[in-house]
N, C-alpha and C positions, 0 to 999 in steps of 0.2 A: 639663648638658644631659640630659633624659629619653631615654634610650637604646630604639630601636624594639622591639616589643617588650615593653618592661619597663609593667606595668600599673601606676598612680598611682591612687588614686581619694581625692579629700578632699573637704572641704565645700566650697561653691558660693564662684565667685570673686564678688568685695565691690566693687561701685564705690560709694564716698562721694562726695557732693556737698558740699563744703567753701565757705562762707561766710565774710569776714572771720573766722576762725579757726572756725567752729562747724559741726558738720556738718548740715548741714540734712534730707537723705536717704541710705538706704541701698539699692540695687540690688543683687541679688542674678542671680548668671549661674550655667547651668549648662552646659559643656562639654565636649567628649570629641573625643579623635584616634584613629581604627582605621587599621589597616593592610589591606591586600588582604583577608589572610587572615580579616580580621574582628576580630585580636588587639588587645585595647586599648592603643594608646601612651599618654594620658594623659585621666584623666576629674574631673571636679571639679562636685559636687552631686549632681544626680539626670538620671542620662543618659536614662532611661529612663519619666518620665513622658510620657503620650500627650498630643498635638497633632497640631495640623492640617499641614501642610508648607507650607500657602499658595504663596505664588508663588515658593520657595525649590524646587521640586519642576519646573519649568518648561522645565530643559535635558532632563529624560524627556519632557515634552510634545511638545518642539520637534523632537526624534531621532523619534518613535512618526510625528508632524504628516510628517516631512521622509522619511520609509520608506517612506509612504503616498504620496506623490508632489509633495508641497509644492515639490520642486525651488527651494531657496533659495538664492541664493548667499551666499557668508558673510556678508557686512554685516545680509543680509538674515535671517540666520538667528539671528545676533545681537540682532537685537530681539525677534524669535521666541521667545528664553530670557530677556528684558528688562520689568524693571518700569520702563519709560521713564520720563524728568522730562517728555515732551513739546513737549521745543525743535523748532523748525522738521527741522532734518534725522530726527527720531526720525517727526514726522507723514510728512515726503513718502516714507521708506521703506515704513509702513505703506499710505499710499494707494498706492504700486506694485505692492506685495503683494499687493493687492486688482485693482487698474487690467488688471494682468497680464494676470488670466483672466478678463475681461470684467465682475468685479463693481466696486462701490463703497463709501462708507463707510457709507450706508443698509443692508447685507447684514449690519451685524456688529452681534451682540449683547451686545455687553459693556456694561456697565449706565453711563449716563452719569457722564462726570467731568469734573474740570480737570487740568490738569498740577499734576505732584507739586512742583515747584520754584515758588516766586513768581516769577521774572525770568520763566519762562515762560507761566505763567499769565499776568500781567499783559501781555506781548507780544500774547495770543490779545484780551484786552481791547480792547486799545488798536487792537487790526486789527478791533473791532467786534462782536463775540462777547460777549452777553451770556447766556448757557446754558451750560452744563457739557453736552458731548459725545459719545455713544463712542468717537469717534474720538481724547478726549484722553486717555481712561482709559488706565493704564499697565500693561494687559493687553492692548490691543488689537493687537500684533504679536503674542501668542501666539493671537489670536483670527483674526488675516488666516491664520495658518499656520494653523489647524484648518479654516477655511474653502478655503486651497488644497488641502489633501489630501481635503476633502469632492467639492470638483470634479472632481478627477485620478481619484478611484474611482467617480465618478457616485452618489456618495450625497448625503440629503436635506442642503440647507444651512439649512436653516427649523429644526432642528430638534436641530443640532448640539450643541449644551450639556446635551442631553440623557442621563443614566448609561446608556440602553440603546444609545445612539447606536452604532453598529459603533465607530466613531473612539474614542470616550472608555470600550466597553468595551476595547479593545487597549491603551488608555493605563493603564487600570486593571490588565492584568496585566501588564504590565512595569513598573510602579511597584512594584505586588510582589515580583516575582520579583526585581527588581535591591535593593531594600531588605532584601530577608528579611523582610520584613512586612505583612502582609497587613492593608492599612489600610481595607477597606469593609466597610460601606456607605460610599459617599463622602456629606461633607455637600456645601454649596455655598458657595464662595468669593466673594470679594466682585464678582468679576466675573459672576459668575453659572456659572460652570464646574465641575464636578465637585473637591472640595477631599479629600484623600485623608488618611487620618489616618496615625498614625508617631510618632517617638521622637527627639532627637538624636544617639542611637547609630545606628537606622534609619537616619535622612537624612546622615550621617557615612558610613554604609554605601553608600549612592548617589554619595556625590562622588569616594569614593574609586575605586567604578566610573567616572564621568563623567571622570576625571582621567587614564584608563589602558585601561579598555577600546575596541578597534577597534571595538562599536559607536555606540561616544559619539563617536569620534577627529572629526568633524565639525563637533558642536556646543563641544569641549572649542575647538577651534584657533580657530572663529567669535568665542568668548569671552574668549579668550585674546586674541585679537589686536585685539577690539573691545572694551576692556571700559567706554568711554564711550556705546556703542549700548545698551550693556546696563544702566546704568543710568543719570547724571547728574553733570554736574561740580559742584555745588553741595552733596554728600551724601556724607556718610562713607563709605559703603561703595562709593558709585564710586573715591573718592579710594584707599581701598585696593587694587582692585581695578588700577587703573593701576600699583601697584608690585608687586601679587601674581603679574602675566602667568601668570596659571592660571584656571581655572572658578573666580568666586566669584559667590554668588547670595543676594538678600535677601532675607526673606520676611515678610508683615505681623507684628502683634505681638511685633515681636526677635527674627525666628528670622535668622542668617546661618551660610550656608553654603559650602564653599574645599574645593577636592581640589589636589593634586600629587602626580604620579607615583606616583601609586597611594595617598596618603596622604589620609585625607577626614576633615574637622575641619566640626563643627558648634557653634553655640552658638545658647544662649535666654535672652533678658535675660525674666523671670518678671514684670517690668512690665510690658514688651510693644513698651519703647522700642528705637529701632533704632541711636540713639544710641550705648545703655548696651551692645547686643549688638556693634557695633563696635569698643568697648574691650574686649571680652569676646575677640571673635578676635583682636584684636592681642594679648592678653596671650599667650593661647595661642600663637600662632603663635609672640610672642618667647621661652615659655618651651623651646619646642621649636626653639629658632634660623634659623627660618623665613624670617627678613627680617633683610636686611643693615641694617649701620651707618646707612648712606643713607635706606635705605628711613624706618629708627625715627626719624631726625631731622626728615624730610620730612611723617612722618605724625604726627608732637609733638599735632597742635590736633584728631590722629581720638584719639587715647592718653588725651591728659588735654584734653577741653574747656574753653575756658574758662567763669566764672560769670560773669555782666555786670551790673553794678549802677550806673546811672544812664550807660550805656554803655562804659563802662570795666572792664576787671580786677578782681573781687575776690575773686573765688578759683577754682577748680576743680573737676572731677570728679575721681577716680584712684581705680585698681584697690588695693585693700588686700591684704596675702596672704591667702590662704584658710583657711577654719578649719578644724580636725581634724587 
């Protein structure tokens, strides 16, 4: 076991995609665990090339959203830090979010979607819905939370997604100041929201606050305790998240990110798969002993996926050692 502390830094971890014996791709992840202090416990590839933090960045949103007077209660606040699949309980959260304070799902500007999962999508179908919505976009409870703090301080809600917006400059300097990096100009995310850039040592830097510090201690426990609000039961990284009972957060392009007790682990699958970054934290997590016997047996099909050929078994993904 990597002893806290002690710095590792090798090449980038290797998922192979294995075919009837042949490998057919290779993903490449790159990883890192900080401690409080900022010390590196283990890093593997390039910790430190710039990207965006995307919706991996969301439990600072949701704390900045909920300071400002969002007043959420945990379940609520939970999707707040949630790239929801948009099953039924994930909407009617969102539209009470909204309902609350006199608004509706018309007030929110997150750029229309569908639910991230098929079972769910297809349920919105089937109840008649032929349009992708904002209301199913799986930003849209961090977008009810920016709109309640908009209301609670009397600032403009037309207008909120805005970089000069008061709300999203406050978001912008605590996203700094808790990263140690100063990620603006922001660009724009795919919901249309202020997208803030960073590093996975940066964003390692933030969970490890989110995991430990008393002003996260709200959204860390929301997450913690909810972590099927936070994302979807049909997806790797909720599946992990249900054994992790800690902040873990997913972000477009393969970024995922996990704090414990002051310990903030990030990784980036460099394809962009969320998949590949799923296996990328589990390896991590297991090399640092992170997850019990139970847990690694339970999460076999997030570890090594299976390959499907003609629906059946024919081989797998798996993390290879790393190189250097």
């Amino acid at each position: 076991m990597t002893k806290p502390g002690e710095r590792v830094t090798t090449g980038p971890l290797r998922a192979l995609t294995w075919r009837n014996g042949v490998v057919e791709s290779v993903n490449e992840i790159d990883a890192i665990a900080v401690d409080r202090d900022g010390n590196v416990v283990a890093a593997f590839g390039d910790p430190d090339h710039v990207l965006f933090y995307r919706s991996s960045i969301k439990p600072v949103q949701a704390t900045v959203s909920q300071e400002f007077g969002a007043d959420l209660s945990p379940e609520h606040l939970a999707v707040a830090t949630s790239s929801h699949s948009g099953f039924p309980t994930h909407l009617a959260i969102v539209e009470t979010m909204l309902t609350d304070i006199g608004l509706d799902r018309s007030d929110l500007q997150t750029t229309a979607g569908w639910p991230l999962e098929t079972p769910a999508r297809d349920l919105r179908i089937a109840r008649g819905h032929r349009e992708p919505q904002p209301l199913f976009h799986n930003c849209s409870g961090k977008h009810a939370a920016f709109l309640r703090a908009c209301v609670a301080q009397g600032w403009p809600t037309d207008s909120y997604l805005e970089p000069t917006h008061p709300l999203q400059h406050a978001i912008g300097e605590r996203v700094a100041a808790v990263s140690r990096f100063d990620g603006r100009p922001a660009g724009v995310d795919g919901c249309g929201a202020p997208a803030f850039r960073g590093t996975i040592r940066s964003l390692a830097t933030v969970f490890s606050a989110v995991s430990a510090e008393a002003e996260f201690a709200a959204v860390s426990a929301a997450m913690s305790r909810f972590p099927s609000l936070v994302s979807g039961p049909g997806r790797p990284d909720g599946a992990l998240g249900r054994w992790w009972a800690a902040p873990l957060k997913v972000g477009a392009e393969g970024i995922l990110a996990a704090g414990r007790d002051g310990l903030g682990l990030a990784v980036k699958s460099r394809s962009g798969s969320p998949v590949i970054a799923s296996m990328g934290m589990m390896e991590l997590m297991r090399r640092l002993s992170l997850l019990s016997t139970a847990a690694l047996h339970a999460l076999e099909s997030v570890a090594r996926p299976p390959v499907l050929g003609g629906g059946r078994p024919q081989g797998t993904i798996a993390i290879e050692a790393p190189i250097g």
